[in-house]
N, C-alpha and C positions, 0 to 999 in steps of 0.2 A: 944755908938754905934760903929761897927767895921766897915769897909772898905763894901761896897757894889757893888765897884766898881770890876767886873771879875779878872782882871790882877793884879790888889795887890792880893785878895783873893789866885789866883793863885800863886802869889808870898810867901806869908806865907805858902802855903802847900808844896814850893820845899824847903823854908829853912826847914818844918819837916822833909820832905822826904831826904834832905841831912845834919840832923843830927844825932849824933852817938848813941840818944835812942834806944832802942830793939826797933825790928820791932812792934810787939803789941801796945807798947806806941803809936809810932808815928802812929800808925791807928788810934787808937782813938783820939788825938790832930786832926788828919784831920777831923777824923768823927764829934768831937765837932767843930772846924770850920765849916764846913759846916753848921753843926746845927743852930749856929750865926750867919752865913751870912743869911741863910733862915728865920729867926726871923725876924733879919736887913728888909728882903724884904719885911719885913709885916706891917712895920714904916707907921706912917701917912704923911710923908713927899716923900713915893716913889708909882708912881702911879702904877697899876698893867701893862701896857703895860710894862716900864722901867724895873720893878720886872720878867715879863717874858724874855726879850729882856737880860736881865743881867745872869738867870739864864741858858738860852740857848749857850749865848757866854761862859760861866764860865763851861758848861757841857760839849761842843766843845773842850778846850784846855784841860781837865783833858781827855777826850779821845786822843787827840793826843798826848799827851805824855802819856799814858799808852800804845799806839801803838808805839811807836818810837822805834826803835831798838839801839839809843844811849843813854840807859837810862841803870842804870844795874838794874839789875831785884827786888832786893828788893825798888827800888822806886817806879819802877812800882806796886807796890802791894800796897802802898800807894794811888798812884792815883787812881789805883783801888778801894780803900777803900769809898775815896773821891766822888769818881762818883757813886759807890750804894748809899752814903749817899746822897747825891744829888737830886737822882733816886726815891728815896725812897717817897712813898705818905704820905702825911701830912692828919691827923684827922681833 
């Protein structure tokens, strides 16, 4: 099981987003991360408040660095990536 905790999550999608993969790749490395994390929230070990409560905090900071003006832009497109995957409604 991977990190469920926001701020690592967040933490592995800026070392994507600040490495030297094409851009493509590193969207989808964020978009399966995310994937993982939201599986992760569905553990029998995390209640659904926590599971909300984590994925609102983790939705929070991929928007504000996607707004951040000191970001260069192909990261931001990353976060972007991250927070449709995020966004995105589960079956």
């Amino acid at each position: 099981m991977a990190s469920i905790i926001p701020h690592q999550v967040f933490g592995e999608i800026m070392e994507i987003a600040r490495s030297d993969d094409p851009l493509q790749s590193r969207c989808q490395r964020t978009e399966r991360r995310i994937a993982q994390f939201k599986a992760d929230l569905k553990g029998p070990f995390v209640s659904p408040t926590r599971g909300r409560l984590a994925k609102t905090g983790l939705a929070r900071d991929l928007r504000q660095a996607f707004n951040s003006q000191n970001r260069p832009p192909d990261h931001r497109v990353d976060f972007l990536a991250a927070s449709d995957a995020l966004a995105e409604i589960e079956d």
